[in-house]
Structure formats: structure tokens, C-alpha cells
PAGU-11721 format. One record per residue (C-alpha): residue number from 1; residue in one letter; x, y, z. Coordinates in Angstrom, 1 decimal, padded with zeros to 4 digits. Each point is the difference from the previous one (the first is absolute). Example, Ala and Ser with C-alpha at 12.3 -4.5 7.8 and 13.67 -1.06 7.14 Angstrom:
2
<node i="1" aa="A" px="012.3" py="-004.5" pz="007.8"/>
<node i="2" aa="S" px="001.4" py="003.4" pz="-000.7"/>
# end
This chain:
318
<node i="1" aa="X" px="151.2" py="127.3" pz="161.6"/>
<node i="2" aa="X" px="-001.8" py="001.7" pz="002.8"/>
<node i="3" aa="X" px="-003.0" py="000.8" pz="-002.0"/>
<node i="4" aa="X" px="-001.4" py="-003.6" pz="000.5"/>
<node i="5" aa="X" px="001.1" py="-000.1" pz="003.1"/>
<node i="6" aa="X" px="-002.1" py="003.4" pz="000.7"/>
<node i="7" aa="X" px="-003.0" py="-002.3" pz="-001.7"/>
<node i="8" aa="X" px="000.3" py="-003.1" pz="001.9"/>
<node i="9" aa="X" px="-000.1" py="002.1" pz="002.9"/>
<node i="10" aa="X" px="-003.2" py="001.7" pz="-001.2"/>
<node i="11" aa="X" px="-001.5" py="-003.0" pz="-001.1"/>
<node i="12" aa="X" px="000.3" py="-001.7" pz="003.6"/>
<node i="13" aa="X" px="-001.8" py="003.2" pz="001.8"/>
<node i="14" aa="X" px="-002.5" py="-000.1" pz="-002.7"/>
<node i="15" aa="X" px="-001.0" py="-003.5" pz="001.2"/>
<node i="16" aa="X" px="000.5" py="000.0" pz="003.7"/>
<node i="17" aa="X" px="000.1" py="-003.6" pz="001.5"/>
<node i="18" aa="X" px="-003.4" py="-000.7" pz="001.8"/>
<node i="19" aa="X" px="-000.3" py="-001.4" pz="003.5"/>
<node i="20" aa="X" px="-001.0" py="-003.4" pz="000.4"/>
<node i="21" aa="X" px="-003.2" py="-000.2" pz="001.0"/>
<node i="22" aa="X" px="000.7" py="-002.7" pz="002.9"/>
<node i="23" aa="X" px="002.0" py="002.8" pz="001.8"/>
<node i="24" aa="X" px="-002.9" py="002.5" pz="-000.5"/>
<node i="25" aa="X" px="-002.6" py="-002.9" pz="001.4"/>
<node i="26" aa="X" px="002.5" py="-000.8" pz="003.3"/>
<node i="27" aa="X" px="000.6" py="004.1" pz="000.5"/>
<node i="28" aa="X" px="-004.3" py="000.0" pz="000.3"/>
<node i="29" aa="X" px="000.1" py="-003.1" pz="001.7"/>
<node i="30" aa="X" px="002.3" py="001.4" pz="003.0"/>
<node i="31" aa="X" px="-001.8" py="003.4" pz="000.5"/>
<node i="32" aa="X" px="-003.0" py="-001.8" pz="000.1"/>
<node i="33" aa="X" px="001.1" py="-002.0" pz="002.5"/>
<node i="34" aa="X" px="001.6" py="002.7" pz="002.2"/>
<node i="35" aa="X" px="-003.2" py="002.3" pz="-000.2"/>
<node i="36" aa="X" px="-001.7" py="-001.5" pz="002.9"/>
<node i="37" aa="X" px="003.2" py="001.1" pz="001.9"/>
<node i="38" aa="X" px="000.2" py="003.5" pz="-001.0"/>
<node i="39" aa="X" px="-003.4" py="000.9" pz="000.5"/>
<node i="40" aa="X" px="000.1" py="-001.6" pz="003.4"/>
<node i="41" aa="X" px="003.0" py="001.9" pz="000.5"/>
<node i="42" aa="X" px="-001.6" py="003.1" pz="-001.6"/>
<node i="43" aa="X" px="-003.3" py="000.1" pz="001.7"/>
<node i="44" aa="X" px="000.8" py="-001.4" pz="003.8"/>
<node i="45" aa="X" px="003.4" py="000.9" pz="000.3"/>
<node i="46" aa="X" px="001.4" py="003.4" pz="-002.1"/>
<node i="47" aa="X" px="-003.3" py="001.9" pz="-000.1"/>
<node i="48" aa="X" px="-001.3" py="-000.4" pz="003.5"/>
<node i="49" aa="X" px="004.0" py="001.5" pz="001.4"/>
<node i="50" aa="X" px="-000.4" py="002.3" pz="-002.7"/>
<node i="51" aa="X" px="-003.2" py="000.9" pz="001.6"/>
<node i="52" aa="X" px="001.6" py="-000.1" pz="003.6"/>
<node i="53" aa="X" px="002.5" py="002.1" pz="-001.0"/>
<node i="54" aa="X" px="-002.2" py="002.8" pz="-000.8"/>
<node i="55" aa="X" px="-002.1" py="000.0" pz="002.5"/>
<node i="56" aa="X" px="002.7" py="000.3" pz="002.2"/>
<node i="57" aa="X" px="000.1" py="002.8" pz="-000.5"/>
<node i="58" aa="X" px="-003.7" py="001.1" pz="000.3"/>
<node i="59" aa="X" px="-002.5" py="000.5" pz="002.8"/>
<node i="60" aa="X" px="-002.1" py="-002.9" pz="-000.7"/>
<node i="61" aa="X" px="-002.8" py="-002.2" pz="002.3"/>
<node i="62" aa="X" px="-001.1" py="-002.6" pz="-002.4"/>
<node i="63" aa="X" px="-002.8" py="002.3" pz="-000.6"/>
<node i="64" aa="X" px="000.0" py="003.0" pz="-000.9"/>
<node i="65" aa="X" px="001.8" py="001.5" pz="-002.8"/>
<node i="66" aa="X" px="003.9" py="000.1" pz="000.8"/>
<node i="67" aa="X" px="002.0" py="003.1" pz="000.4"/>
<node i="68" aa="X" px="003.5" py="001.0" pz="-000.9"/>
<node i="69" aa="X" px="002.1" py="000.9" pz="003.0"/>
<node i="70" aa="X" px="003.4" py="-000.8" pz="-001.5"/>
<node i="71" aa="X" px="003.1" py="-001.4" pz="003.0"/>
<node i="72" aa="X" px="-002.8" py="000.8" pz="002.7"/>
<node i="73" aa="X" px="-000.8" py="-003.5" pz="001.1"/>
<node i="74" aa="X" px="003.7" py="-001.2" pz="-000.3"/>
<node i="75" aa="X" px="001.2" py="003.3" pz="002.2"/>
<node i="76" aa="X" px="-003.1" py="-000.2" pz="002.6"/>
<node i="77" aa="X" px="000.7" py="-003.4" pz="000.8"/>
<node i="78" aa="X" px="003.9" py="000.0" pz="000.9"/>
<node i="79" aa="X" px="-000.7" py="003.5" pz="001.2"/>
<node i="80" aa="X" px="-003.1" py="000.7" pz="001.4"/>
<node i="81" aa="X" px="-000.3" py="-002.3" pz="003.6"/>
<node i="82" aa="X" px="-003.4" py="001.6" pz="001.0"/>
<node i="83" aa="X" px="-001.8" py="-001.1" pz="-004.0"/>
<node i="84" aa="X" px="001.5" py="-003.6" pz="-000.1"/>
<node i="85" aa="X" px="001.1" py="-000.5" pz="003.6"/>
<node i="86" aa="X" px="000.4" py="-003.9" pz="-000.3"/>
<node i="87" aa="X" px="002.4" py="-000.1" pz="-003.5"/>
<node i="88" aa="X" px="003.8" py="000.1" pz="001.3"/>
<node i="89" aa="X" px="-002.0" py="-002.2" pz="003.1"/>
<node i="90" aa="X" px="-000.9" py="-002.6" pz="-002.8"/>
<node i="91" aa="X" px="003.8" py="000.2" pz="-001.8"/>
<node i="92" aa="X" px="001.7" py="-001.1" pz="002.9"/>
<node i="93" aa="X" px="-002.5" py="-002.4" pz="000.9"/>
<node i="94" aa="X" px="000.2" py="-001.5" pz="-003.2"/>
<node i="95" aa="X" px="003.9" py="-000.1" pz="-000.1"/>
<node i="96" aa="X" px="000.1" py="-001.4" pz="003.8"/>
<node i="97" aa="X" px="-001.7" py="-003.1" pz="-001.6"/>
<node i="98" aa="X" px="002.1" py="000.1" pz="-002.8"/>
<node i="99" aa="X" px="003.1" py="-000.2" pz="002.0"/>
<node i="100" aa="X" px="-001.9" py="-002.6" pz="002.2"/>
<node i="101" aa="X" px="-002.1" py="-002.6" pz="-002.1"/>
<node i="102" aa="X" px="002.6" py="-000.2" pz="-003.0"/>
<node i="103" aa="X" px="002.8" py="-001.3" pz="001.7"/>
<node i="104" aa="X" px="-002.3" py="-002.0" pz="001.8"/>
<node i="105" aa="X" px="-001.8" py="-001.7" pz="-002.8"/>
<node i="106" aa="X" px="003.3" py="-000.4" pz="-002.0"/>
<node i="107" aa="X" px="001.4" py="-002.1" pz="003.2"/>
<node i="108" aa="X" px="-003.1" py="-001.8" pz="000.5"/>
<node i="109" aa="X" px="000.0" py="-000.9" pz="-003.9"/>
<node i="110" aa="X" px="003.9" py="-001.3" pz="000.1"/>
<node i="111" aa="X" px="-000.6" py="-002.2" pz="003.1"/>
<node i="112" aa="X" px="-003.5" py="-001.3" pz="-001.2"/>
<node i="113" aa="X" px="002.0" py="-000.8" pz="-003.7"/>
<node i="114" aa="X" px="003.1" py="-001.4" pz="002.1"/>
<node i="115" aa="X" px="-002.3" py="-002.0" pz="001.6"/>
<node i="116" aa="X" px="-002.4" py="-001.1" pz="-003.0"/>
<node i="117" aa="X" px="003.5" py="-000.9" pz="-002.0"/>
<node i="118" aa="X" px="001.4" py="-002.3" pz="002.7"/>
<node i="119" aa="X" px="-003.5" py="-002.5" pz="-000.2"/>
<node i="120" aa="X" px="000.3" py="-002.7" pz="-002.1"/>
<node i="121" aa="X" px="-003.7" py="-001.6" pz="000.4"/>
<node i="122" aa="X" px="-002.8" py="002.6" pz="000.0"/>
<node i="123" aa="X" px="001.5" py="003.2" pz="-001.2"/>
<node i="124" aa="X" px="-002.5" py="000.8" pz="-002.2"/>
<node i="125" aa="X" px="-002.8" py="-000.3" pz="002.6"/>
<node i="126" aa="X" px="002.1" py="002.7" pz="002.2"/>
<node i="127" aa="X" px="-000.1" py="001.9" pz="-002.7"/>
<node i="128" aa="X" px="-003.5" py="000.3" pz="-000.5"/>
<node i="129" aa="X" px="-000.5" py="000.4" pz="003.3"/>
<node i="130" aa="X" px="002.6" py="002.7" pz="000.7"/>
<node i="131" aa="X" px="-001.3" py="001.8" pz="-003.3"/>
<node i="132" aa="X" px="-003.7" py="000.2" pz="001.3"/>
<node i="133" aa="X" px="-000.1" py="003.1" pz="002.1"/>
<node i="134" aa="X" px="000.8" py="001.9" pz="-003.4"/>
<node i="135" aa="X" px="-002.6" py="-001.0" pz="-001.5"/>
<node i="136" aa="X" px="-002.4" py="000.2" pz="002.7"/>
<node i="137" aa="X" px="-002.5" py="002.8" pz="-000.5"/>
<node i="138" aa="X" px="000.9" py="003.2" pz="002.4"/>
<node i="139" aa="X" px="-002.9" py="000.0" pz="001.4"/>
<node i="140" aa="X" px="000.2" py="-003.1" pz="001.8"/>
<node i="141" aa="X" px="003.9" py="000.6" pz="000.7"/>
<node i="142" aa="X" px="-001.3" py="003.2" pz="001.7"/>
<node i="143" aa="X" px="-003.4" py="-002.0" pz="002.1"/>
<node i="144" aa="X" px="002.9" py="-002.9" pz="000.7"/>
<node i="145" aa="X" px="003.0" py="002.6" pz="001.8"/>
<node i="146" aa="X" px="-002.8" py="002.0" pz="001.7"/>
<node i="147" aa="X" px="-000.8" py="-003.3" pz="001.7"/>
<node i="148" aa="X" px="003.8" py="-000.9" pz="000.5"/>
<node i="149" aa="X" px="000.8" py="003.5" pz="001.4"/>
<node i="150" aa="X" px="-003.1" py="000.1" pz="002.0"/>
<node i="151" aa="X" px="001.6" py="001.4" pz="003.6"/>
<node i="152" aa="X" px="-002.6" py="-002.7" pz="001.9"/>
<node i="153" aa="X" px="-000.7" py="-003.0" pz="-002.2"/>
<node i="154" aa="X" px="003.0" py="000.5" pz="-002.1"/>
<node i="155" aa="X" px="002.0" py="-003.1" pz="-001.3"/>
<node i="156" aa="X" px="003.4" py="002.0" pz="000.4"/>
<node i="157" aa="X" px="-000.7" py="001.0" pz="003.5"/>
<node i="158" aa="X" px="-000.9" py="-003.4" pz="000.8"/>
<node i="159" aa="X" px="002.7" py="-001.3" pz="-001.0"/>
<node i="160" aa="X" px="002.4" py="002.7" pz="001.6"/>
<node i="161" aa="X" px="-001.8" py="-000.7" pz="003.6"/>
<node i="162" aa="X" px="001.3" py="-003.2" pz="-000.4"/>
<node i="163" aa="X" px="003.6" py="000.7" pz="-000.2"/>
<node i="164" aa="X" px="-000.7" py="002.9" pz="002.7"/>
<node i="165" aa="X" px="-000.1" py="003.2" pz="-002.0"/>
<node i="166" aa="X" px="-002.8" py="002.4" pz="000.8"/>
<node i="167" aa="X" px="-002.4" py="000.5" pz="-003.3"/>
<node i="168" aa="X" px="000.0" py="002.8" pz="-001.8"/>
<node i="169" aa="X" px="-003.0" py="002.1" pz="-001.3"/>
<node i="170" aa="X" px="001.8" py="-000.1" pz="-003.5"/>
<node i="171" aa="X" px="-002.5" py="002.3" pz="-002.3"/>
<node i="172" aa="X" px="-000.8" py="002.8" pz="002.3"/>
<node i="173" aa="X" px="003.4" py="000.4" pz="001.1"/>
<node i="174" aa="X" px="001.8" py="002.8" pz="-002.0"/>
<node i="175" aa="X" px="003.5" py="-001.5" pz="000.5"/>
<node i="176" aa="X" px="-001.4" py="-003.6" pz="-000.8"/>
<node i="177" aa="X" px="-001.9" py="000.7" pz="-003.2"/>
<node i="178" aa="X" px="002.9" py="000.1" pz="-002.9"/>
<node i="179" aa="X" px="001.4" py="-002.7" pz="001.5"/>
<node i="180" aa="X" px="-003.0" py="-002.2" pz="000.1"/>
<node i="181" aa="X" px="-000.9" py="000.8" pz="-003.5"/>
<node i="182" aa="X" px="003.4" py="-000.7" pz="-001.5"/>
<node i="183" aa="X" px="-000.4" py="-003.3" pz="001.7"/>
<node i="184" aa="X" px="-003.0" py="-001.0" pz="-002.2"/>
<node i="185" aa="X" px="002.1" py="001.2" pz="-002.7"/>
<node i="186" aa="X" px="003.0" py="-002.3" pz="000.7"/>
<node i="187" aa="X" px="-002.7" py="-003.1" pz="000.5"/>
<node i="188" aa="X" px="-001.2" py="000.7" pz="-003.4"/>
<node i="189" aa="X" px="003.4" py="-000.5" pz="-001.5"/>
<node i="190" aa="X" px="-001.1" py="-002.8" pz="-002.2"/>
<node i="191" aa="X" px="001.5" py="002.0" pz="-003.4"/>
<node i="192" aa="X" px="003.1" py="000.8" pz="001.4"/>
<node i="193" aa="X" px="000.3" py="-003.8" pz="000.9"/>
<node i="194" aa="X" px="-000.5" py="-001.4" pz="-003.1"/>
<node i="195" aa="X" px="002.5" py="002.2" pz="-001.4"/>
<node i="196" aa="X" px="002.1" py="-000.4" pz="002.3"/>
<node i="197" aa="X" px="-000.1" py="-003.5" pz="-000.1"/>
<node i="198" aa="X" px="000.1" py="000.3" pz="-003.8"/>
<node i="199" aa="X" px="003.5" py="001.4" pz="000.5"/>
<node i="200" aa="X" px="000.8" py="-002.2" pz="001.8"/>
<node i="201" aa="X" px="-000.4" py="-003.1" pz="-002.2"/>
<node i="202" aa="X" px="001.9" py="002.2" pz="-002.5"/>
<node i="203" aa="X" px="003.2" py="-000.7" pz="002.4"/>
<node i="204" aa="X" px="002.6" py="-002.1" pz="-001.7"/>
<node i="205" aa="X" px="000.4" py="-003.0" pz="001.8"/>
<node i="206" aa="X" px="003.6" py="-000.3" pz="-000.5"/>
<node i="207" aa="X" px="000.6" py="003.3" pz="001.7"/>
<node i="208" aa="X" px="-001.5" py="-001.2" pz="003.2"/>
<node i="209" aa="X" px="002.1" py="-003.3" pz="-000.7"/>
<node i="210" aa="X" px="003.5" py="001.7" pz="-000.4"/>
<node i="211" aa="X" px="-001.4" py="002.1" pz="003.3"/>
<node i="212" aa="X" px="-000.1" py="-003.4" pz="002.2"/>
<node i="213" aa="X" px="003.2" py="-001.1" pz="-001.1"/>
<node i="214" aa="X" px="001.4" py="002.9" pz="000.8"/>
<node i="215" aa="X" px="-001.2" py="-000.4" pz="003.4"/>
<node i="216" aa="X" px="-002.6" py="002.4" pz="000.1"/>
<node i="217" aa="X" px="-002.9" py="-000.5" pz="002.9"/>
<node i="218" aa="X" px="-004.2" py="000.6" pz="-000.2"/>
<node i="219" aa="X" px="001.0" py="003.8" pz="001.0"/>
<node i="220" aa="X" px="002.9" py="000.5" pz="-002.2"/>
<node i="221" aa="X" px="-001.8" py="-001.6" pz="-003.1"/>
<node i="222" aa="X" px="-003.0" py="002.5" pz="000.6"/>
<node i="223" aa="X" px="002.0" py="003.2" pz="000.5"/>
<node i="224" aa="X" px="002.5" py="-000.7" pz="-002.6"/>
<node i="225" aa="X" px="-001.8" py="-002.3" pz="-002.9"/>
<node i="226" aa="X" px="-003.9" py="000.6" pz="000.0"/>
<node i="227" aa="X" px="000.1" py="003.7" pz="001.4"/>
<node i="228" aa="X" px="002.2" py="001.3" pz="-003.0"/>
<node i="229" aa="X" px="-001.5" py="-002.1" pz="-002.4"/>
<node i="230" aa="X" px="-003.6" py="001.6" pz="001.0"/>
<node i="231" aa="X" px="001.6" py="003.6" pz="-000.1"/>
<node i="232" aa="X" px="-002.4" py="000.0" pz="-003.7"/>
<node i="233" aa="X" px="-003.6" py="-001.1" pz="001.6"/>
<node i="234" aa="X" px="000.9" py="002.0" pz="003.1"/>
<node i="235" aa="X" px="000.4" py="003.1" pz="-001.9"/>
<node i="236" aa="X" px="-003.2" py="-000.5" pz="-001.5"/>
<node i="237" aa="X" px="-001.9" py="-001.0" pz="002.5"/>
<node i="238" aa="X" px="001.4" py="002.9" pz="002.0"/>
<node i="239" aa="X" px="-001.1" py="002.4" pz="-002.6"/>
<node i="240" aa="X" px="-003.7" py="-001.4" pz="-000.6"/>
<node i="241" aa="X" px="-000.1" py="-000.3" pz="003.3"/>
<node i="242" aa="X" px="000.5" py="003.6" pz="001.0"/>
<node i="243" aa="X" px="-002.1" py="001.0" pz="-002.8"/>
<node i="244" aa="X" px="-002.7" py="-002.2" pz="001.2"/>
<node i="245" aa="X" px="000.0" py="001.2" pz="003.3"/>
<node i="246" aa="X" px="000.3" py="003.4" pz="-000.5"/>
<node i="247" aa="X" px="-003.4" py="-000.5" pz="-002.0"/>
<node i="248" aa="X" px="-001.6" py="-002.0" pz="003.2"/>
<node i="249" aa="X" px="-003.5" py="000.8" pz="000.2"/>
<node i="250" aa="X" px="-002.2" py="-003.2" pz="-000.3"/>
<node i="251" aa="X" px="001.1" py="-001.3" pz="003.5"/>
<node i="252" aa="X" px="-000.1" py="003.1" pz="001.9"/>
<node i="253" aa="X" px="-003.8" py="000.4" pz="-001.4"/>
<node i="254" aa="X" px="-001.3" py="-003.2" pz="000.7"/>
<node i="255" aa="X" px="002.0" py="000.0" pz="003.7"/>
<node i="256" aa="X" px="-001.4" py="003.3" pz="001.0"/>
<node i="257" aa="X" px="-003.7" py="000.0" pz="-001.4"/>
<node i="258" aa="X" px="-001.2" py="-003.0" pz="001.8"/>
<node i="259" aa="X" px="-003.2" py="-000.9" pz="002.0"/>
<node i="260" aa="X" px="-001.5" py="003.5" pz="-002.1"/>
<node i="261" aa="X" px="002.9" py="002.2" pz="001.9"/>
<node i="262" aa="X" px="000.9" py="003.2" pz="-002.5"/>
<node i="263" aa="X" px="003.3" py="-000.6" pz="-001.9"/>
<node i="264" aa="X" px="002.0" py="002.8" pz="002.1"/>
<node i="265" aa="X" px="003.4" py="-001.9" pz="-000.1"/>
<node i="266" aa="X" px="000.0" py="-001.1" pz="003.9"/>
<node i="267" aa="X" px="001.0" py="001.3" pz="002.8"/>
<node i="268" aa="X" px="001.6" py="004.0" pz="000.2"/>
<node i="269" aa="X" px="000.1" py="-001.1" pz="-003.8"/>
<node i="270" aa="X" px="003.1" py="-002.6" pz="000.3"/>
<node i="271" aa="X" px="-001.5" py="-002.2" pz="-002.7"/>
<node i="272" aa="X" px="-000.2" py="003.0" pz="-002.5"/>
<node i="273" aa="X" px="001.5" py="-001.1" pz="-003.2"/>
<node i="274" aa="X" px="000.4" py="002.2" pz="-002.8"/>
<node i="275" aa="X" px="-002.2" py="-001.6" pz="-002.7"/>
<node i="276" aa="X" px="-002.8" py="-000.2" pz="002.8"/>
<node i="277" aa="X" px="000.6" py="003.4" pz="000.9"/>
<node i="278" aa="X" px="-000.2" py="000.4" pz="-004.0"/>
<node i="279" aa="X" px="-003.5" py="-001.6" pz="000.5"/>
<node i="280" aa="X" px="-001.4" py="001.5" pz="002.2"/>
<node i="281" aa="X" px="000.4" py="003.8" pz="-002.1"/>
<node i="282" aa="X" px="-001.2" py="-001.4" pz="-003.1"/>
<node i="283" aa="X" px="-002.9" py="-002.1" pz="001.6"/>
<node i="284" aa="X" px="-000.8" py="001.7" pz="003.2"/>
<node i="285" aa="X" px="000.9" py="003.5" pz="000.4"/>
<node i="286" aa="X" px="-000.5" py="000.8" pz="-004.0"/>
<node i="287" aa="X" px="003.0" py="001.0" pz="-000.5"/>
<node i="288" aa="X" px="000.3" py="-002.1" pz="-003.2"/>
<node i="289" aa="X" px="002.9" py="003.0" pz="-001.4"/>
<node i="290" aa="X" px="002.2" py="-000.1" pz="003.0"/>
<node i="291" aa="X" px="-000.4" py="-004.1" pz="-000.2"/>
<node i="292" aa="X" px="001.5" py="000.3" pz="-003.4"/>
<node i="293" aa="X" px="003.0" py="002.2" pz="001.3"/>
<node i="294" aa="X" px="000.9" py="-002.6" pz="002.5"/>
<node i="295" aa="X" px="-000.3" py="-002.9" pz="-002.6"/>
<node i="296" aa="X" px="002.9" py="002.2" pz="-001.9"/>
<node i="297" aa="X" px="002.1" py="000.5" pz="002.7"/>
<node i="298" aa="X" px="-000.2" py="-003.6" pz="001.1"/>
<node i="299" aa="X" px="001.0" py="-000.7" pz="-003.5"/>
<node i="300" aa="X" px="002.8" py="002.2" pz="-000.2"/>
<node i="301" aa="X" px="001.5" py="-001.4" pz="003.6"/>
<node i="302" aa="X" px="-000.5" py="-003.2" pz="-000.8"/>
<node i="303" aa="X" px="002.5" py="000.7" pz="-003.4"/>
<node i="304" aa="X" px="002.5" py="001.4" pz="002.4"/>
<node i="305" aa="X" px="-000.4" py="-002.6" pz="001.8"/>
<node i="306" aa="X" px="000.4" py="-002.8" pz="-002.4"/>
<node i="307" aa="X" px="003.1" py="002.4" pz="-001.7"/>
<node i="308" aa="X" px="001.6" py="000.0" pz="003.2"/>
<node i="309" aa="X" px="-000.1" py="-003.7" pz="000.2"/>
<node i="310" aa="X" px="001.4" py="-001.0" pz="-003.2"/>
<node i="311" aa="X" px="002.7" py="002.8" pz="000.3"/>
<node i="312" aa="X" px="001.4" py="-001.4" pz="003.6"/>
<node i="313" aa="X" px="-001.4" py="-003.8" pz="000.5"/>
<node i="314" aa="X" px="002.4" py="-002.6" pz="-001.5"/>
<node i="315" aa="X" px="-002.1" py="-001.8" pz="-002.5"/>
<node i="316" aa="X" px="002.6" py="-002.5" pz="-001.8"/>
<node i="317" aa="X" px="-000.1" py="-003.7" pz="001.8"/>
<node i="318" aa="X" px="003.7" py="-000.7" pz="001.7"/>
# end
């Protein structure tokens, strides 16, 4: 009785079902269709930090050929004050804006979306116009807060004389610069708004409801209703926005590089952000393998960094 058994068996592998050819024609179909994506990916994003990588770990200034020097560059510049004076300069600088502009900007986004939810005519015009200094090019952001900073023609110390304080000389004062810049930051908010104000709109209604029943004022409705329902955008705006603004580099360029000034990061080097500091190696002091050791460590910080945050900031909505 097993013998045809041991047949049928035999005569089933003999004669293997085939595949339909539909599936074959979808399976070509969807590689094809994520090709464009994996070259991109390939080419602009995995090969050049491949590249980085290695020449990291080279002496290399763009043009001659590059030469292997191993840990050199990441020991000389946590180590070695007199070859890269400026570098542990440039990582505080870069985390005193941090600790300054992201609050800031995550404030300034909840109030602005607060403020954008509570219209009933004409919200989407605030929008647009609250979302316009994001998409306005740095270079005129940078012309327009020279202006506004300027210590004699200045808008902001025109308006200060007339509530009585003294102006300030905002960009060549060392203890004024981070602050100024993560002003402009918080004024260019306009993503964190409409996220914020996506949340939001994501509210129940019936929990803010039960919340006036209950007796619960303006205050105690924000502190106890919107506040833990937001806990979710907060975290992520809070961890983009760190991310973001340990990466600064556009503003600081544009700020300091004006009227054909040399991009030195202001004064006694306050304005000195790490990615411009990056820069200026890889672009101005040829120092394209050292540039390429700070990207790294910038990268591995910022992992820490973002670790850190999604080990100890409450993420779940309340």
C-alpha cells in the first residue's frame, strides 16, 4: 500500500506546480517601481557616508591624494587645543542654542497653534501667514534680522526705546548672540505650528466637554486636557527639534557673512555652531578629513541624544 503512495509522491515533484505568471509580472512591477528609490538612496545617501567615513580617517584637502592616518583626526580634535582651538568652543555653542531656541520655538509653536485653533473666520489665512518665514529663502531671513538687529536703525531697538529700555548691539555682543539667533528660530516655527495645531484638532471634543462640566477653567483645561493629550507631538517635535538644531548651520552663515564680512561665527566666536565650524575645515582651512571626523561624531552624539530621549521622555498621551 505504500508503494503508490511512494509514486504519487514522486509523481507530484516530477511536475512541480508553476507560478502564475501575474505574480511574476507584479513582483517586476514593484522592483521596478522602487528602483528610483534605491539608487537615490544608493548613490546620494549610502555611498557618499560610506565615503565620509573613510576619509575620516585620512589626511585629505579636496586635492590632493588622501592619506591614512587612522583615530588621528578624531583624537587631535577632542585633544589637541592648539590644532583645532575653536571645536569644544563650537560644541557648547551649539548646545547653548539647543537648550535655548528649542524650547523656545516649541512654546512659540503651541501659543501660535492655540491661537490659530481658537479663530473661527480666517484661520487659514494665519496660517499661511504664520508658515511663511519657513519657507522664506535664508538669505533674505538673514538681510531682514541684520536690519532688525541693527544697534542704530534697528526695528527691535526702536521699539524697546519706546517702552524705555536701552538698545542692545545684539550681533556683536558675545552674550547676545545665541540668544538672538534662537529668536529667529522660534519666529520660524511655522512646522511646529501646524503640527501642533494638527494635534490639536485630533482632541476629542468630548473630553474638553466632560472637562467644563467638571468645572474645569481656561488654565486647568490646558494643563490637564490639551498638555497630556500633546505629550505624542511634543515628544516629536522635541526630538526633531534637537536634532535640527544641533545641525544649525544655514542661519548662522547667512547672519554672519553679510555685507562681504568673512563667515568667522561673530564675535570672540559666540555664534560658532558646530556644522559651521564643520564648514569652515572642509571649505576653508582644507581640512576636508578632519571635516569628516566631526560629521561622525556629530552623528554619533546626536544618537545619544535621541536614545536618551526616548529612554526618559514620557511619550504615551495621558
Amino acid at each position: 500500500m505504500t508503494a503508490p503512495v511512494l509514486e504519487g509522491r514522486k509523481e507530484v515533484a516530477a511536475h512541480p506546480r508553476r507560478r502564475p505568471r501575474g505574480r511574476s509580472n507584479d513582483r517586476l512591477v514593484g522592483w521596478l517601481l522602487v528602483t528610483p528609490a534605491v539608487v537615490y538612496f544608493v548613490v546620494f545617501l549610502l555611498y557618499p557616508a560610506l565615503s565620509a567615513l573613510y576619509y575620516s580617517f585620512t589626511d585629505w584637502n579636496l586635492r590632493s591624494a588622501a592619506s591614512w592616518v587612522g583615530l588621528a583626526n578624531y583624537a587631535d580634535l577632542m585633544f589637541d587645543d592648539v590644532k583645532y582651538p575653536h571645536f569644544w568652543k563650537s560644541v557648547r555653542v551649539t548646545l547653548q542654542y539647543t537648550l535655548i531656541a528649542v524650547p523656545l520655538t516649541m512654546v512659540a509653536a503651541l501659543v501660535q497653534a492655540l491661537l490659530v485653533n481658537a479663530i473661527r473666520r480666517g484661520a487659514n489665512l494665519f496660517r499661511l501667514l504664520l508658515f511663511l518665514p519657513v519657507v522664506t529663502a535664508e538669505a533674505a531671513v538673514g538681510a531682514i534680522w541684520r536690519w532688525l538687529y541693527d544697534p542704530q536703525y534697528g526695528l527691535i531697538n526702536s521699539v524697546l526705546g519706546l517702552v524705555g529700555i536701552p538698545g542692545q548691539n545684539w550681533l556683536n555682543t558675545p552674550e547676545l548672540v545665541i540668544p538672538a539667533l534662537a529668536f529667529i528660530s522660534a519666529w520660524q516655527c511655522g512646522i511646529s505650528m501646524i503640527i501642533y495645531l494638527a494635534g490639536l484638532k485630533g482632541i476629542p471634543g468630548t473630553i474638553r466637554e466632560a472637562a467644563i462640566i467638571d468645572g474645569a477653567g481656561p488654565w486647568q483645561r490646558f494643563w490637564r486636557v490639551i498638555v497630556p493629550m500633546l505629550r505624542p507631538t511634543t515628544f516629536y517635535l522635541l526630538v526633531t527639534g534637537v536634532i535640527a538644531a544641533l545641525q544649525v548651520f544655514g542661519l548662522v552663515y547667512v547672519i554672519f557673512s553679510g555685507n562681504g564680512r568673512s563667515v568667522t561665527g561673530g564675535p570672540e566666536q559666540s555664534g560658532l555652531s558646530y556644522v559651521l565650524h564643520l564648514y569652515l575645515f572642509a571649505f576653508r582651512y582644507d581640512a576636508m578629513g578632519a571635516a569628516c571626523a566631526m560629521s561622525f561624531i556629530l552623528l554619533a552624539f546626536i544618537m545619544i541624544i535621541t536614545a536618551l530621549q526616548f529612554r526618559f521622555v514620557k511619550q504615551e498621551a495621558s
